[in-house]
N, C-alpha and C positions, 0 to 999 in steps of 0.2 A: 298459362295464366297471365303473367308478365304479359303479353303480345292483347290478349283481348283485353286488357284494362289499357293497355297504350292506344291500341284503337278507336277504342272508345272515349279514350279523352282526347284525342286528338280529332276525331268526327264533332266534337260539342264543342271543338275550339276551332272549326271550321276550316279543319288542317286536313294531310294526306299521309299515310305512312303507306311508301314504300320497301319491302323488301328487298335487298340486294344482299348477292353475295361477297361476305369478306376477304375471304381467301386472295390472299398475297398482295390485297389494297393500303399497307403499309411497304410494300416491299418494292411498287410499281413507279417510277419517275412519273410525276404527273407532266413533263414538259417533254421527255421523249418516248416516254413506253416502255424503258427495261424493266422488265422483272428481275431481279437478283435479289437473294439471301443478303448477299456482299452489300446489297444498299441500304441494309441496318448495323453500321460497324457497333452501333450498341441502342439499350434499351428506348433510351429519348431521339435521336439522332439519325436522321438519313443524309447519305449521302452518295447519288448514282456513279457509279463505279463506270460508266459510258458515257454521260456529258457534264456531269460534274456537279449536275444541281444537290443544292445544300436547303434543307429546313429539318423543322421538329420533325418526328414519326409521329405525333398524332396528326399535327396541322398534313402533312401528306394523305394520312390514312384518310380522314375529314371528307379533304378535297377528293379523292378516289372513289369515295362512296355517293359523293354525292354525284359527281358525275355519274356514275352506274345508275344513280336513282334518277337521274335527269333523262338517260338513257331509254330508262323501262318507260319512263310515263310518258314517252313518244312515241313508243314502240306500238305497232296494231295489236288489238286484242288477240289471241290469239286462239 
């Protein structure tokens, strides 16, 4: 329900929703690629355990999804 009402406001606001998947997009270095556990040492906080980059967990998650969503809308139909 949630998805077709987002849809729909987003087609009449002249927008795009894409889907992507979350999975470990808080948990992924946006500057080298690790995925670790270890690079959530807590609830707010990243911190890559491989080259050391530091911000929020969400501003990470954010930037992760959206790249994934920048990803798909390049991608050939399939």
């Amino acid at each position: 329900m949630f998805l077709t009402i987002l849809h729909a406001k987003a087609e009449s606001a002249g927008r795009e929703v894409i889907a992507v998947d979350p999975r470990n997009t808080s948990r992924t270095c946006p500057e080298c690629g690790h995925v670790s556990a270890e690079n959530r040492p807590t609830q707010d906080k990243f911190h890559c355990v491989a080259c050391g980059h530091t911000a929020h967990a969400d501003t990470v998650g954010a930037l992760n999804v959206l790249r994934a969503g920048l990803v798909r809308r390049e991608a050939p139909p399939a």
